[in-house]
FIBA-439186 format. One record per residue (C-alpha): residue number from 1; residue in three letters; y, z, x. Coordinates in steps of 0.5 Angstrom, whole numbers, padded with zeros to 4 digits. Layout:
% FIBA-439186
<num = NUM residuo = ALA Y = Y Z = Z X = X>
...
This chain:
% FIBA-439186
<num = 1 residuo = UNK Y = 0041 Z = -0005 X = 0003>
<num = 2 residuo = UNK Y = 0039 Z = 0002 X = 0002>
<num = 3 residuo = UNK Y = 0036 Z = 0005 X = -0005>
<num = 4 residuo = UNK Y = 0039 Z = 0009 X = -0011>
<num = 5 residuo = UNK Y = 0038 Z = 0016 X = -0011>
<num = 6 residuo = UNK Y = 0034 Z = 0014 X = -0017>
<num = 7 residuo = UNK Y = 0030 Z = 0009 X = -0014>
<num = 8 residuo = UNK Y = 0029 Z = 0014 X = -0007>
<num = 9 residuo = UNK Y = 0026 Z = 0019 X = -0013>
<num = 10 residuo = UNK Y = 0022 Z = 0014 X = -0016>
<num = 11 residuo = UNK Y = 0020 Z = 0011 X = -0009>
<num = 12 residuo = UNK Y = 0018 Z = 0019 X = -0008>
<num = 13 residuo = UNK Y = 0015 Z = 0020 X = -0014>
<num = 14 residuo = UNK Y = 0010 Z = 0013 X = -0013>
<num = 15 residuo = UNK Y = 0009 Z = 0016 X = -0006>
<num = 16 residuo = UNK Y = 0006 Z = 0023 X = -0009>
<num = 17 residuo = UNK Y = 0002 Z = 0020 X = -0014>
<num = 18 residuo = UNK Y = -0002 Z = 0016 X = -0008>
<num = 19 residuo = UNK Y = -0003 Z = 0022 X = -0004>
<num = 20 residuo = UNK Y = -0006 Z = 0026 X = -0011>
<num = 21 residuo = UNK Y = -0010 Z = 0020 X = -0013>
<num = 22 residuo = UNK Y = -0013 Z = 0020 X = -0004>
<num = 23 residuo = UNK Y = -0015 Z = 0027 X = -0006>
<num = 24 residuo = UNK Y = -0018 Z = 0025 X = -0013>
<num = 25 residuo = UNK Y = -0022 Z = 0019 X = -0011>
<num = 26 residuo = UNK Y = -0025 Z = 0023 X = -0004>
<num = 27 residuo = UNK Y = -0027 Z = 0029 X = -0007>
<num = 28 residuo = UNK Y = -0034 Z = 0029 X = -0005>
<num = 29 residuo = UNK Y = -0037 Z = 0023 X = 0000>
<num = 30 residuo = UNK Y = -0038 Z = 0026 X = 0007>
<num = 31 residuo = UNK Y = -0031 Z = 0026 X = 0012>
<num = 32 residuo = UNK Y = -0034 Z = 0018 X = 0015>
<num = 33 residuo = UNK Y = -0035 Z = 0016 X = 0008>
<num = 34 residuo = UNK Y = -0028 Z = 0019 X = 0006>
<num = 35 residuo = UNK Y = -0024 Z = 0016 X = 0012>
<num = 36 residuo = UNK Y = -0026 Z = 0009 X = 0012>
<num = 37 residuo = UNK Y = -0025 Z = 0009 X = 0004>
<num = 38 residuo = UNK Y = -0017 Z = 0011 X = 0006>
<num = 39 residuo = UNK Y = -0017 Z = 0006 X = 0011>
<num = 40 residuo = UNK Y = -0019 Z = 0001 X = 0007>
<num = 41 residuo = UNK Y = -0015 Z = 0003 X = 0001>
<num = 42 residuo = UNK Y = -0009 Z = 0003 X = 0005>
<num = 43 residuo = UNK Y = -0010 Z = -0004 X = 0008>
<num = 44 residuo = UNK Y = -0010 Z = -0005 X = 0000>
<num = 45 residuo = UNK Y = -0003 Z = -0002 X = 0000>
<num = 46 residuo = UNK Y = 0000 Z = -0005 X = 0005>
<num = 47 residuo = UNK Y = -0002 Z = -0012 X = 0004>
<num = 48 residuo = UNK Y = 0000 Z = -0011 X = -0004>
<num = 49 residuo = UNK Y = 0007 Z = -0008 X = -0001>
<num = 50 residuo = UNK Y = 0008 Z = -0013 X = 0005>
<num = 51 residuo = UNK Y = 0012 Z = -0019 X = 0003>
<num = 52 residuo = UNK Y = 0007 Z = -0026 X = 0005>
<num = 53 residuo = UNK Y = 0010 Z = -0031 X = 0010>
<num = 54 residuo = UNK Y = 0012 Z = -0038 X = 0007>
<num = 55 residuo = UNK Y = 0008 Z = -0043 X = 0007>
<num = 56 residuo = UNK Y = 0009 Z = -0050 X = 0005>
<num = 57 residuo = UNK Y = 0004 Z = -0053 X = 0000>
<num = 58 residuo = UNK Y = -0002 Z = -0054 X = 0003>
<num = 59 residuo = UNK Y = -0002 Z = -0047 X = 0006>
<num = 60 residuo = UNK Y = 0000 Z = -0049 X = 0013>
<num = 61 residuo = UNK Y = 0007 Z = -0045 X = 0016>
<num = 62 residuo = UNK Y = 0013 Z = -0048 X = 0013>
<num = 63 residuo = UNK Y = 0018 Z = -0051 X = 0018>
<num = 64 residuo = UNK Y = 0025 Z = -0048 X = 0019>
């Protein structure tokens, strides 16, 4: 499955808005500070952006 052209647009309009609010937000701590925030900012993004593996109702892995 492929995305629309508008979706692709909004996908690279989100993508932009990310690397302005990086540049926004680590204005000003020291290059340490600033590279740990982004790291962790990105684990963030990746694990709201990663779907959650299925799990059964007492939250072990479920059969398939």
């Amino acid at each position: 499955m492929a995305a629309t052209r508008a979706g692709q647009a909004l996908r690279d309009r989100v993508q932009r808005s990310w690397s302005d609010l990086e540049e926004l937000t680590a204005a000003g701590p020291a290059d340490g500070e600033r590279k740990e925030a982004l790291r962790v900012r990105r684990r963030i993004e990746a694990n709201l952006t990663t779907a959650p593996a299925a799990t059964d109702s007492a939250g072990g892995a479920a059969a398939t």
